[in-house]
N, CA, C and O atoms as CSV, one atom per row, in Angstrom:
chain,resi,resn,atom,element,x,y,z
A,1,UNK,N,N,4.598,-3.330,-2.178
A,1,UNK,CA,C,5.827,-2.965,-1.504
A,1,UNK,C,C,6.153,-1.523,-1.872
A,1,UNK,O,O,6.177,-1.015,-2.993
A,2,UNK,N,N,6.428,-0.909,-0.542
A,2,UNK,CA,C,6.554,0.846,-1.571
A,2,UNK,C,C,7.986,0.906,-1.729
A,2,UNK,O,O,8.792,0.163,-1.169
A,3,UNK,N,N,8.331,2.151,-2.795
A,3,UNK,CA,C,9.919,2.159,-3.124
A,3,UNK,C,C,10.084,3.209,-1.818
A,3,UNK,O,O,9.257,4.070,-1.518
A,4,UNK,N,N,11.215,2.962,-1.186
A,4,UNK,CA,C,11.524,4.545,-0.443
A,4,UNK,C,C,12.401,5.288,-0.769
A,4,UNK,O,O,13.456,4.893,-1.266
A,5,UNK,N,N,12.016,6.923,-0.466
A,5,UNK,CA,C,13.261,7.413,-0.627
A,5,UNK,C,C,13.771,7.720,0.855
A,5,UNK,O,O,12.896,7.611,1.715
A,6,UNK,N,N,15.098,8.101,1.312
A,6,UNK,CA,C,15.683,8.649,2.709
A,6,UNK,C,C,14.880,9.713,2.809
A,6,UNK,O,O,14.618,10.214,1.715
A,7,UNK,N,N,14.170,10.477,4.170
A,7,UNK,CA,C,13.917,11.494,4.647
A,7,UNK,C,C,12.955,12.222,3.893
A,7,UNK,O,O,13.007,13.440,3.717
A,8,UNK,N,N,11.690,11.126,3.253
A,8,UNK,CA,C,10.818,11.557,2.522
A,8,UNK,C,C,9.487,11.425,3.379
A,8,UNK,O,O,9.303,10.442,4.098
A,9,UNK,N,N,8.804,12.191,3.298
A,9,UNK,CA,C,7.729,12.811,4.083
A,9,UNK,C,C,6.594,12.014,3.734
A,9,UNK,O,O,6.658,11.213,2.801
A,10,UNK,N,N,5.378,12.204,4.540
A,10,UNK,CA,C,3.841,11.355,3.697
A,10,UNK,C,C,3.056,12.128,4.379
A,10,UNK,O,O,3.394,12.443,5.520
A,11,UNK,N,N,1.948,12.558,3.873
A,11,UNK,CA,C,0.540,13.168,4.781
A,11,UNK,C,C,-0.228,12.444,4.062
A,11,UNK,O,O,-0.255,12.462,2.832
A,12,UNK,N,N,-1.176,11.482,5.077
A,12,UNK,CA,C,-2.134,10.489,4.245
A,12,UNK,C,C,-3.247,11.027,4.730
A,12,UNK,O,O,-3.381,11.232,5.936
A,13,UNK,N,N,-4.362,11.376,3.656
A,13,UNK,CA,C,-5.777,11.620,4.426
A,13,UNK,C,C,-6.727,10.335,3.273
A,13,UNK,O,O,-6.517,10.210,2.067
A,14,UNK,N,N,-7.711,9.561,4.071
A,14,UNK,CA,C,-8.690,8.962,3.270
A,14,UNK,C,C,-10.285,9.153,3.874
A,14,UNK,O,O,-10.624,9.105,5.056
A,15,UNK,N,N,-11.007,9.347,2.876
A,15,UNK,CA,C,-12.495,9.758,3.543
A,15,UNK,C,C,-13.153,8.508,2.873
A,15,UNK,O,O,-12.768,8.060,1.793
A,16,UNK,N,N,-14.494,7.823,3.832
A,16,UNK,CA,C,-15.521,7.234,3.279
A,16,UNK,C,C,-16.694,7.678,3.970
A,16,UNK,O,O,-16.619,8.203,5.081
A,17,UNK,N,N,-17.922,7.469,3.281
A,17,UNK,CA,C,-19.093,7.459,4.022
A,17,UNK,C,C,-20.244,6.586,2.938
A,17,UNK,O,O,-20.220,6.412,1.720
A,18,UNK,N,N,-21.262,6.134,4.050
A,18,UNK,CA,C,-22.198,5.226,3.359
A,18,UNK,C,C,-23.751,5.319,4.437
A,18,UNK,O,O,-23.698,5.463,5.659
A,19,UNK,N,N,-24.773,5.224,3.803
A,19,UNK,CA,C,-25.956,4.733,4.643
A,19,UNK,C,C,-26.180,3.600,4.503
A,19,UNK,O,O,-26.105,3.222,3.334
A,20,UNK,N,N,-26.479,2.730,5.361
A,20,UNK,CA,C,-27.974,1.700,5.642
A,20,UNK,C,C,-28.718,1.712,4.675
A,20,UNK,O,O,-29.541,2.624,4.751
A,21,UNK,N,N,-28.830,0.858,3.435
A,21,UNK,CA,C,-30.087,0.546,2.931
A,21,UNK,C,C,-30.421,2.006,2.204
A,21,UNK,O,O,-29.545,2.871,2.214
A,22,UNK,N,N,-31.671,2.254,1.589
A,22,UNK,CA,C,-32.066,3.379,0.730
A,22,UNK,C,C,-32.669,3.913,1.238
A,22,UNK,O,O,-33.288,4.761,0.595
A,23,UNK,N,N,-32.942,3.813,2.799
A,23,UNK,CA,C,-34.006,5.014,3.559
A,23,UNK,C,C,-32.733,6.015,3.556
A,23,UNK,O,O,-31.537,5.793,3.744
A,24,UNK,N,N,-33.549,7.369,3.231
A,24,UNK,CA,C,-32.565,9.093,3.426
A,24,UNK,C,C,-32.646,9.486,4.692
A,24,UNK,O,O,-32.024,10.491,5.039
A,25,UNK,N,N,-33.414,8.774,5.593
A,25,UNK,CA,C,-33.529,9.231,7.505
A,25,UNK,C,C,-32.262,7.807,7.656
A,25,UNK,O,O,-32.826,7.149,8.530
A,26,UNK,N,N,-31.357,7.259,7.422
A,26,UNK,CA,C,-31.195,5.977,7.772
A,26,UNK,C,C,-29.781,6.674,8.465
A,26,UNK,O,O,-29.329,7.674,7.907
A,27,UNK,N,N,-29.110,6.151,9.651
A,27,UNK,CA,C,-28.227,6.707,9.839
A,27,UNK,C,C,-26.918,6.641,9.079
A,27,UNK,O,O,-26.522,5.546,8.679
A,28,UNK,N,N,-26.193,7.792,8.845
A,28,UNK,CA,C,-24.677,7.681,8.376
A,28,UNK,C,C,-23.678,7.695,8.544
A,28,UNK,O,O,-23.148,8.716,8.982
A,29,UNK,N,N,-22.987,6.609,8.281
A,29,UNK,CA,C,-21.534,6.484,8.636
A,29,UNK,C,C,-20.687,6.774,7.529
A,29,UNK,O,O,-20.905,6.697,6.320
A,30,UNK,N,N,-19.025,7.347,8.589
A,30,UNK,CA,C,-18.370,8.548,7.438
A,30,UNK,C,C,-17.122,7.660,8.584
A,30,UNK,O,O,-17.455,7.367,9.733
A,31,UNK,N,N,-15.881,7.370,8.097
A,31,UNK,CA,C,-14.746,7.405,8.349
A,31,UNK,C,C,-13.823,7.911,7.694
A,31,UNK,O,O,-13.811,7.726,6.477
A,32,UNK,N,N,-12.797,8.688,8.324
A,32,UNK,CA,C,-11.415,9.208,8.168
A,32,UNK,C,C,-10.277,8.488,8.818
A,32,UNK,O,O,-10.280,8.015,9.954
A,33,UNK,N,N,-9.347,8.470,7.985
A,33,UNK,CA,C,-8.492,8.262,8.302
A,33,UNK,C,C,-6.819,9.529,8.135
A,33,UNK,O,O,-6.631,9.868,6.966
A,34,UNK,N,N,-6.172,9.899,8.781
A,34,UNK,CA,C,-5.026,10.385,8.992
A,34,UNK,C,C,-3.705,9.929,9.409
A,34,UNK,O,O,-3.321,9.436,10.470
A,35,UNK,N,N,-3.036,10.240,8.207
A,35,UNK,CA,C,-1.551,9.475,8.835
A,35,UNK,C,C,-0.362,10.320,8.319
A,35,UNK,O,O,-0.298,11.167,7.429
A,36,UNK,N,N,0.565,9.810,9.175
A,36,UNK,CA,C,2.005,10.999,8.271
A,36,UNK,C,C,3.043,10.120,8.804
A,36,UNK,O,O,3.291,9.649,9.914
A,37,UNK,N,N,3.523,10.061,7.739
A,37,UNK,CA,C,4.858,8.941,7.383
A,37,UNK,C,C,6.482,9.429,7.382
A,37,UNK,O,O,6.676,10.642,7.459
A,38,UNK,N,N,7.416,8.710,7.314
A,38,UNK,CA,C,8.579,9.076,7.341
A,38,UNK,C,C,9.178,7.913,6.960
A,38,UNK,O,O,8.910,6.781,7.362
A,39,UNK,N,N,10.162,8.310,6.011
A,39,UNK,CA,C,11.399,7.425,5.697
A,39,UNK,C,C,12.523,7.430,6.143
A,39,UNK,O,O,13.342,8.200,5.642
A,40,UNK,N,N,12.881,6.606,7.175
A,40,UNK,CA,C,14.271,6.929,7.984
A,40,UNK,C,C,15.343,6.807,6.967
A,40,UNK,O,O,16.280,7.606,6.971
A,41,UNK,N,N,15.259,5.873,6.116
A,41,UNK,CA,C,16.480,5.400,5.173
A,41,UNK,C,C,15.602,4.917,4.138
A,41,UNK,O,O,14.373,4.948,4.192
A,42,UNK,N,N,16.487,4.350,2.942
A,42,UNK,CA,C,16.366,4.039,1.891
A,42,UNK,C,C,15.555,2.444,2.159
A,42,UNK,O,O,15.119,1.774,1.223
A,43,UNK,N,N,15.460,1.984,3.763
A,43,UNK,CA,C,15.153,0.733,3.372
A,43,UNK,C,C,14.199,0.508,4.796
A,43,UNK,O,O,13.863,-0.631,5.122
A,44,UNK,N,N,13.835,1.614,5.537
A,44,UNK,CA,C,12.896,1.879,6.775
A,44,UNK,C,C,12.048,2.523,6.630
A,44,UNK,O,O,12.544,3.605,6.316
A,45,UNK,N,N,10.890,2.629,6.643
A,45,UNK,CA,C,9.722,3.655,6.520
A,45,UNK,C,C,9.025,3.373,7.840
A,45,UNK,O,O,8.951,2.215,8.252
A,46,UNK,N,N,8.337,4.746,8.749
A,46,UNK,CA,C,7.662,4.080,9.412
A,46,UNK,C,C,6.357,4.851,9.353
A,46,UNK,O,O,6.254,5.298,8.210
A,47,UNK,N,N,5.351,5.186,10.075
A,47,UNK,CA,C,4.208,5.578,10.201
A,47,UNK,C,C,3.188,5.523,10.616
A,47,UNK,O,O,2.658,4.416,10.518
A,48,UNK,N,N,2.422,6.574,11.245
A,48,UNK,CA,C,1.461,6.730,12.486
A,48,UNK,C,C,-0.029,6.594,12.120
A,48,UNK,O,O,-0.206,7.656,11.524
A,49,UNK,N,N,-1.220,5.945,12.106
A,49,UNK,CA,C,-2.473,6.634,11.766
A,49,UNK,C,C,-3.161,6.668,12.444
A,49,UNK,O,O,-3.185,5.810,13.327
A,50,UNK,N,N,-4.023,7.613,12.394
A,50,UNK,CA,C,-5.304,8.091,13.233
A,50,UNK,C,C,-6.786,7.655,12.501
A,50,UNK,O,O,-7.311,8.155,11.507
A,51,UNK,N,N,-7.203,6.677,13.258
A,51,UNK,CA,C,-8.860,6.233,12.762
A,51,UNK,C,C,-10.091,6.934,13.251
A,51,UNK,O,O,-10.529,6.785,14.391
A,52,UNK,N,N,-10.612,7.679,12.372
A,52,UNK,CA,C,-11.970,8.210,13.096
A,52,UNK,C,C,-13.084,7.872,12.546
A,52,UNK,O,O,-13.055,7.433,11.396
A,53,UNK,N,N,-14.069,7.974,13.104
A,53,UNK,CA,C,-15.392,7.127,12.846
A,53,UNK,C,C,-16.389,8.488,12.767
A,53,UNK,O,O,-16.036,9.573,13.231
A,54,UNK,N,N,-17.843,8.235,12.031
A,54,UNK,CA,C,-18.484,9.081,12.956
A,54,UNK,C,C,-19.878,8.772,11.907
A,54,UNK,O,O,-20.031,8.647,10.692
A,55,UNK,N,N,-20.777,8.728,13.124
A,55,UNK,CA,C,-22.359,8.205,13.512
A,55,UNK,C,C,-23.219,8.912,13.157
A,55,UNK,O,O,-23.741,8.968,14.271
A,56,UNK,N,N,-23.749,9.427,12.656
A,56,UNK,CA,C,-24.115,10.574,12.331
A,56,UNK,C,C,-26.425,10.294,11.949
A,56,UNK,O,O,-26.949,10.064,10.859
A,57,UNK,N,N,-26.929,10.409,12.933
A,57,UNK,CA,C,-28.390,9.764,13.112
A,57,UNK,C,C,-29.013,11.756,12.874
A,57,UNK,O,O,-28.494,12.866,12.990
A,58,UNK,N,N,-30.536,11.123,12.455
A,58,UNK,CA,C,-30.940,12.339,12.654
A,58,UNK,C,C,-30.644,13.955,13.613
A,58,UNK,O,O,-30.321,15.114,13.354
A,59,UNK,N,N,-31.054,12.986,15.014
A,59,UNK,CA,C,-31.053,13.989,16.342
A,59,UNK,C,C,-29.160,14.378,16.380
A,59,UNK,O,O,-28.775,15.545,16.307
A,60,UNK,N,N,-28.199,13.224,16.500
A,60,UNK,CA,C,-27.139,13.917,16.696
A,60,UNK,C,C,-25.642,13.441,15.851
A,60,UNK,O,O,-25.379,12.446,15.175
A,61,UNK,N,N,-24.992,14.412,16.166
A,61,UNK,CA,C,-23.950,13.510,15.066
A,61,UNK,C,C,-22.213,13.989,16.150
A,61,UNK,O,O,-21.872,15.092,16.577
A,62,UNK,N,N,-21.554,12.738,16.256
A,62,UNK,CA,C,-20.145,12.405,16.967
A,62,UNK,C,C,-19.533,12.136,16.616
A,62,UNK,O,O,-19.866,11.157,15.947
A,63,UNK,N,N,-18.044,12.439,16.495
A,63,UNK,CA,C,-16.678,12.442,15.650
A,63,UNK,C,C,-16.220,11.577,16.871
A,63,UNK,O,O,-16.605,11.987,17.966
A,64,UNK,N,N,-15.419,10.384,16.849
A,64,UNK,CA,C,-13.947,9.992,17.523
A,64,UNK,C,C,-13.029,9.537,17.059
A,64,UNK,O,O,-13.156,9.191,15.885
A,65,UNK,N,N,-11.830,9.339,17.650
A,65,UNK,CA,C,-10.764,8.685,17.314
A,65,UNK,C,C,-11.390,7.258,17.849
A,65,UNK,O,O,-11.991,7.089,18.910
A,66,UNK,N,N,-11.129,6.400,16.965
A,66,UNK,CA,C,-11.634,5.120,16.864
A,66,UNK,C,C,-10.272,3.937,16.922
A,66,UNK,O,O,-10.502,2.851,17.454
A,67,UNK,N,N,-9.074,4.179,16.431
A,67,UNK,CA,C,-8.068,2.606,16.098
A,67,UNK,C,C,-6.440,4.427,16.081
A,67,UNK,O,O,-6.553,5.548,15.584
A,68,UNK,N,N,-5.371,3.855,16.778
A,68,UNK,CA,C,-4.665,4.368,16.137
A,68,UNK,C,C,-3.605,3.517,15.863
A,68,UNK,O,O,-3.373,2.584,16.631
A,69,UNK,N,N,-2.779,3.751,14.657
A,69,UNK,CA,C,-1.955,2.130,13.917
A,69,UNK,C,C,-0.900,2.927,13.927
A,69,UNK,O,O,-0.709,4.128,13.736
A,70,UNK,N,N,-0.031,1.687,14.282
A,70,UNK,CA,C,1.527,2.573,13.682
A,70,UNK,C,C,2.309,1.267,12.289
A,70,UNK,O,O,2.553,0.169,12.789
A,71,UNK,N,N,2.543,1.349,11.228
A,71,UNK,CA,C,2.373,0.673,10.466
A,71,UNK,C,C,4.657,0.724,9.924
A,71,UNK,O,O,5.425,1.685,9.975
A,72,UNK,N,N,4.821,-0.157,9.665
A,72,UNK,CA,C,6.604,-0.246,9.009
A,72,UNK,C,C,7.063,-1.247,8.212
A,72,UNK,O,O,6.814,-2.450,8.295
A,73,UNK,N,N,7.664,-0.744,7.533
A,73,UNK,CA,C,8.272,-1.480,6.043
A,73,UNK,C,C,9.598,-1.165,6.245
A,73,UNK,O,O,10.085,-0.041,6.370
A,74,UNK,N,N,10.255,-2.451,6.272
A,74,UNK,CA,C,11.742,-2.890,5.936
A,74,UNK,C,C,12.201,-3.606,4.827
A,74,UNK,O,O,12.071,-4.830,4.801
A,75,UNK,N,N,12.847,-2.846,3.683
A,75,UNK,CA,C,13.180,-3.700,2.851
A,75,UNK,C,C,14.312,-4.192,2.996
A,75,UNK,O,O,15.043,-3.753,3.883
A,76,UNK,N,N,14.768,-5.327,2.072
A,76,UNK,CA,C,16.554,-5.509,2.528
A,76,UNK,C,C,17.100,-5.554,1.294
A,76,UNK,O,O,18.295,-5.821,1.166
A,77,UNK,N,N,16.417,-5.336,0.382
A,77,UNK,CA,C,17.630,-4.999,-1.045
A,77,UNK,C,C,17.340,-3.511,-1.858
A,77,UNK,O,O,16.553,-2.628,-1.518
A,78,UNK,N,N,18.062,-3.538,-2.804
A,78,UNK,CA,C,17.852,-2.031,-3.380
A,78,UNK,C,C,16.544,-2.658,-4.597
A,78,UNK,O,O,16.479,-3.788,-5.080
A,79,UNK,N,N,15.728,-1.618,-4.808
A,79,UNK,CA,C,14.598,-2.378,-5.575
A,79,UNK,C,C,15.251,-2.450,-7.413
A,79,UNK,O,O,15.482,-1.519,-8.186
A,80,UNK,N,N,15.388,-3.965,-7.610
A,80,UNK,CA,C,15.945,-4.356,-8.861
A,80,UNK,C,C,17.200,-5.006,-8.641
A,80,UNK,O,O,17.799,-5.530,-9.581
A,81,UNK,N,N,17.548,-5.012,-7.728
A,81,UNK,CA,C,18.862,-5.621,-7.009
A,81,UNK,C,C,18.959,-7.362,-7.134
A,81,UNK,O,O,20.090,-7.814,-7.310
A,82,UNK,N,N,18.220,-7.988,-7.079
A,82,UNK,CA,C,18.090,-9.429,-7.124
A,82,UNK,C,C,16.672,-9.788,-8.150
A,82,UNK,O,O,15.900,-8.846,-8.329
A,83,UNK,N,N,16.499,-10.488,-8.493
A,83,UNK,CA,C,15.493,-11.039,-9.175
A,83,UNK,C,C,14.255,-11.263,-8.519
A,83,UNK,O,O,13.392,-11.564,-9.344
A,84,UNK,N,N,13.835,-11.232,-7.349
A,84,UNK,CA,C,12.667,-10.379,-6.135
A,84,UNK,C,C,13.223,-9.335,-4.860
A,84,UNK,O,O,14.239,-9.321,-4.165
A,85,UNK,N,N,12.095,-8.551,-4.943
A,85,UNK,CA,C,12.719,-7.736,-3.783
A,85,UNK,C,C,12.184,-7.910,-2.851
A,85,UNK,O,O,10.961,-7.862,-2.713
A,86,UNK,N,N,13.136,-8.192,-1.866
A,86,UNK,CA,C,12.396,-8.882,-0.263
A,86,UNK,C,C,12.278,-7.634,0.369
A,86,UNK,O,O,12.870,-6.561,0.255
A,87,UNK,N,N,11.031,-8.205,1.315
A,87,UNK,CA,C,11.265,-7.141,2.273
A,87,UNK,C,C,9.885,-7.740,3.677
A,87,UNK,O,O,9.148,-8.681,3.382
A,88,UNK,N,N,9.766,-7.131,4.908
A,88,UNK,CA,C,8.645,-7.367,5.804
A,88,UNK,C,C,7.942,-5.998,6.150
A,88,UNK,O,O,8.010,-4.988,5.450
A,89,UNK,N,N,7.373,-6.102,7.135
A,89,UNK,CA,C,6.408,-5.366,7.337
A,89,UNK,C,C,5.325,-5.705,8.654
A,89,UNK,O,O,4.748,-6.793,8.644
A,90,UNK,N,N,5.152,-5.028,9.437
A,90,UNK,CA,C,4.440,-5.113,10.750
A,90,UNK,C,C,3.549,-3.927,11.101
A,90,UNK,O,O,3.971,-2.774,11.182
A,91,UNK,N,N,2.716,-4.170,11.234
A,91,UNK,CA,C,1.535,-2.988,11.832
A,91,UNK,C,C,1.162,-3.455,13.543
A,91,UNK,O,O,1.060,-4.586,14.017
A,92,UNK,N,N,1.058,-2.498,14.016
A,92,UNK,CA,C,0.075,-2.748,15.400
A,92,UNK,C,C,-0.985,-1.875,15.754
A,92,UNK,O,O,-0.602,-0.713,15.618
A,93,UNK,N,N,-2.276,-1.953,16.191
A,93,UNK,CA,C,-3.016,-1.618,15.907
A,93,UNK,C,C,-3.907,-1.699,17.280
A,93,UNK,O,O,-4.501,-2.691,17.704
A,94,UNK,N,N,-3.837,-0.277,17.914
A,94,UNK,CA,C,-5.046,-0.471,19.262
A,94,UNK,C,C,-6.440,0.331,19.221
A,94,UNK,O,O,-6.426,1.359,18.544
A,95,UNK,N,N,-7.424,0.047,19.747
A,95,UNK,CA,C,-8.798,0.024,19.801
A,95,UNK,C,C,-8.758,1.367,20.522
A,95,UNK,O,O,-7.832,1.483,21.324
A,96,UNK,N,N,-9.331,2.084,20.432
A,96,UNK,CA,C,-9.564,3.724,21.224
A,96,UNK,C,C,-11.028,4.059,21.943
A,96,UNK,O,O,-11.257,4.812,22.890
A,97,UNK,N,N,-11.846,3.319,21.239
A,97,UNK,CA,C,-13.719,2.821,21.968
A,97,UNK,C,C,-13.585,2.522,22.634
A,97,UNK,O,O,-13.820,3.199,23.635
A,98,UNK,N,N,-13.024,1.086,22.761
A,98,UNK,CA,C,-13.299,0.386,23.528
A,98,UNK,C,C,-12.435,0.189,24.738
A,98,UNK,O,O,-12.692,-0.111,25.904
A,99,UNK,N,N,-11.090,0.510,23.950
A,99,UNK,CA,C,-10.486,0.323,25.225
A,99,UNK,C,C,-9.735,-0.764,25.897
A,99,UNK,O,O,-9.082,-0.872,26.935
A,100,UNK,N,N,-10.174,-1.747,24.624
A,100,UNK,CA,C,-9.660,-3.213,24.975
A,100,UNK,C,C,-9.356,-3.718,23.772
A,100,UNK,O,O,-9.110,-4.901,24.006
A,101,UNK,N,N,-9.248,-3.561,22.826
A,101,UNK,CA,C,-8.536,-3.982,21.224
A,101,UNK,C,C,-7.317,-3.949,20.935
A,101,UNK,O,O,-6.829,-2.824,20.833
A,102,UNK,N,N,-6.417,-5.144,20.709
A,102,UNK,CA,C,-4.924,-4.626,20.312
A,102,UNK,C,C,-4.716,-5.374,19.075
A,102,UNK,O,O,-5.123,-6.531,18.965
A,103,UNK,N,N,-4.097,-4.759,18.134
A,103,UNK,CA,C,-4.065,-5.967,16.961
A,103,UNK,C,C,-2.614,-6.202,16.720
A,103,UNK,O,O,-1.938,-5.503,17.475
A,104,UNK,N,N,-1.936,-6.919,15.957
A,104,UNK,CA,C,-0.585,-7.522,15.167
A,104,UNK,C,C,-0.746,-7.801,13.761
A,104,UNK,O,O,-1.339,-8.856,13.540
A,105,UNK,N,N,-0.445,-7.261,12.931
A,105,UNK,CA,C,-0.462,-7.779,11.532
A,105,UNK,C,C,1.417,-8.099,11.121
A,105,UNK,O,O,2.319,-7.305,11.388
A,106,UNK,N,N,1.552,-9.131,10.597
A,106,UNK,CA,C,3.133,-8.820,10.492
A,106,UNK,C,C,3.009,-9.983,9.404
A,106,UNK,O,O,2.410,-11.058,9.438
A,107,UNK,N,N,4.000,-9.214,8.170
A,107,UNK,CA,C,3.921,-10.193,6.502
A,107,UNK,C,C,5.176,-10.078,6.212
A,107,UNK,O,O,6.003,-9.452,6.874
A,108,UNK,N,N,5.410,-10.814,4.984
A,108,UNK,CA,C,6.203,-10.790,3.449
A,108,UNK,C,C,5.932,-9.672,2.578
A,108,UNK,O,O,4.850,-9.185,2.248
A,109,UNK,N,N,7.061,-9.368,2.280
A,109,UNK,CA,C,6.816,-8.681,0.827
A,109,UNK,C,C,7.818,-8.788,0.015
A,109,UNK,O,O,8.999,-8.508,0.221
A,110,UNK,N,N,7.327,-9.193,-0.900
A,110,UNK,CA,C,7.679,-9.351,-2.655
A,110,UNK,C,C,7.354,-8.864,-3.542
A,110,UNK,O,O,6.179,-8.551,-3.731
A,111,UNK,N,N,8.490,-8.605,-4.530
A,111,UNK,CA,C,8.154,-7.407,-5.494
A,111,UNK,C,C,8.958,-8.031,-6.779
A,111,UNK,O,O,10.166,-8.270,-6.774
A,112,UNK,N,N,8.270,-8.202,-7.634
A,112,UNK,CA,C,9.430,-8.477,-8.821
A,112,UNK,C,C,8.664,-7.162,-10.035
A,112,UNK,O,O,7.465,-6.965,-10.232
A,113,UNK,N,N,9.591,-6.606,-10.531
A,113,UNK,CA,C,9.272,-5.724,-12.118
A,113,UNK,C,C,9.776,-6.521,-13.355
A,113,UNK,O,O,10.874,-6.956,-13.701
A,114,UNK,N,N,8.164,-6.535,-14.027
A,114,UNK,CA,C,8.810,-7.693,-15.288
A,114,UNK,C,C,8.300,-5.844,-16.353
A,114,UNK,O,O,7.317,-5.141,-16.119
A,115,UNK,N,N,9.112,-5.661,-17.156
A,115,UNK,CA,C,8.932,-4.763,-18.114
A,115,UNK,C,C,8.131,-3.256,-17.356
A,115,UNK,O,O,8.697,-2.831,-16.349
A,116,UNK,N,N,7.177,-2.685,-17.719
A,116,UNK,CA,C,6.070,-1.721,-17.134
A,116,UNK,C,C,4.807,-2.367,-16.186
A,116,UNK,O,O,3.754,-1.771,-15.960
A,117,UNK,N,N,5.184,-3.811,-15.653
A,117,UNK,CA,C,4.307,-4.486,-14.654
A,117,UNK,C,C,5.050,-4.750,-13.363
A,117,UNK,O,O,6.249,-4.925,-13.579
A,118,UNK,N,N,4.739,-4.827,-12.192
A,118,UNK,CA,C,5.326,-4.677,-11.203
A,118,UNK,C,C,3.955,-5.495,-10.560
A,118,UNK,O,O,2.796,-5.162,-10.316
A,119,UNK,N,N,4.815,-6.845,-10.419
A,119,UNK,CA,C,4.080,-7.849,-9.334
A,119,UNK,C,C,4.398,-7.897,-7.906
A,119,UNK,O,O,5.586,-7.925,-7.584
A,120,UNK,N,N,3.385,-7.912,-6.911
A,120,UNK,CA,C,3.355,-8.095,-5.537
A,120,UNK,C,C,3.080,-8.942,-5.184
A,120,UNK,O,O,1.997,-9.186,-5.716
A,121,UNK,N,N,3.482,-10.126,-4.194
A,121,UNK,CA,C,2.731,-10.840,-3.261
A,121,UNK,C,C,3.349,-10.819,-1.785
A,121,UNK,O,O,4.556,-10.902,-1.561
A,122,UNK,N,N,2.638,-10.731,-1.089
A,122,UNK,CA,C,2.233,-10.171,0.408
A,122,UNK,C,C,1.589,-10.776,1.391
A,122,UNK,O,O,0.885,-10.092,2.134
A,123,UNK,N,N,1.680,-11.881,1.546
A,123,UNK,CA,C,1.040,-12.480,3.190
A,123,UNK,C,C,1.558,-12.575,4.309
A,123,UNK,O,O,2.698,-12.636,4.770
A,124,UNK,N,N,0.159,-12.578,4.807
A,124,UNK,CA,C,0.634,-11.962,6.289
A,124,UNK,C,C,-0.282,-12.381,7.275
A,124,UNK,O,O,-1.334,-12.965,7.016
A,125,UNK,N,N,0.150,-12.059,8.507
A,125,UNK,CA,C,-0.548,-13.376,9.508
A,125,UNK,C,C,-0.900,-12.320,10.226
A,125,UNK,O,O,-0.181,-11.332,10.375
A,126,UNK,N,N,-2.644,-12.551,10.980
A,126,UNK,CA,C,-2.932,-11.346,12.019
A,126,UNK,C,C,-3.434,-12.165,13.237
A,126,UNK,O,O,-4.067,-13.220,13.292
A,127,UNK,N,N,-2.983,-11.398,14.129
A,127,UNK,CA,C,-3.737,-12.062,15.542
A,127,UNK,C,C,-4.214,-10.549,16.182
A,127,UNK,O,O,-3.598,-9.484,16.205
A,128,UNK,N,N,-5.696,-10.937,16.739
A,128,UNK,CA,C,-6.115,-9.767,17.779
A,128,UNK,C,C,-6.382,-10.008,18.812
A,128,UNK,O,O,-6.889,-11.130,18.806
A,129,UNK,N,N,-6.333,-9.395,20.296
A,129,UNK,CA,C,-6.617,-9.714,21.619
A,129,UNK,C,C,-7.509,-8.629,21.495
A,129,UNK,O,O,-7.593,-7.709,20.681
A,130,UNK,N,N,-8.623,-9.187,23.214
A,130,UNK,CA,C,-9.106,-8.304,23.412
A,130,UNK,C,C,-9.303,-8.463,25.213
A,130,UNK,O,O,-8.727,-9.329,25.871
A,131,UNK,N,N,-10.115,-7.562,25.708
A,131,UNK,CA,C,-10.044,-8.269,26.708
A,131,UNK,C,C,-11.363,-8.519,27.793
A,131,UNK,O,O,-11.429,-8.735,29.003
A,132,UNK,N,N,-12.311,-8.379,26.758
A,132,UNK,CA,C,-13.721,-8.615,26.772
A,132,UNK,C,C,-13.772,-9.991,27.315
A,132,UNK,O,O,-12.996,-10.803,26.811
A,133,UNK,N,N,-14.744,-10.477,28.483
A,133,UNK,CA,C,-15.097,-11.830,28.744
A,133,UNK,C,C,-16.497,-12.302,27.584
A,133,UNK,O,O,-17.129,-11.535,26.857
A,134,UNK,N,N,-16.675,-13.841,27.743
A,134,UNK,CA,C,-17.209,-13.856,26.755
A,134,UNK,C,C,-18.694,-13.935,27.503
A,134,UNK,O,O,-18.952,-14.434,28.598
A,135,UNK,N,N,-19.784,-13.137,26.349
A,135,UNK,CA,C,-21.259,-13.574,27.115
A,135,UNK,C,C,-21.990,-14.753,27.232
A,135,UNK,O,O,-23.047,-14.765,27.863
């Protein structure tokens, strides 16, 4: 669960990349991700991300935008305010490849601070459409 502050900013960047197996010709995949956040209030956060992918084979190599998410956290108490801190949270999430991907993630969040430990639990239910027939 994150703490917020009012009118606090976020620039999120995350990089991965990996090959196939231990061949060095094997193709490589590298994702980025980009996002930038905002805290409307002390108890709204919301935020945009940008998914990019990229393929990268001997002969050629292609960057896209792959998923873009818009992700939000609502808490409803001040954090330490009650003996857990409630709060939800919803992401939605569409496909940019394909063209036909939409996702829903929407949870719980709980937060209790016992001393310098700060426990979470967080479930959450996802459904995805698409609109692919089946082969």
């Amino acid at each position: 669960m994150p703490f917020l502050a009012a009118e606090e900013m976020e620039i999120e960047m995350n990089f991965g990349t990996r090959t196939h197996g231990n061949n060095p010709s094997a193709p490589r995949e590298s994702s980025t991700t980009l996002g930038y956040g905002y805290a409307f209030t002390n108890f709204y956060k919301s935020e945009l991300l940008l998914l990019f992918n990229q393929n990268q084979d001997i002969n050629q190599s292609n960057v896209q935008v792959e998923t873009i998410k818009w992700e939000n956290h609502l808490l409803f108490t001040e954090r330490g305010e009650y003996f857990i801190d409630p709060g939800i949270f919803w992401e939605m999430e569409k496909s940019l490849i394909h063209g036909d991907g939409f996702g829903l993630v929407i949870g719980a969040l709980f937060r209790k601070d016992i001393k310098k430990l700060e426990v979470n639990f967080n479930p959450y239910l996802e459904k995805n459409w698409t609109n692919r027939e089946a082969d």
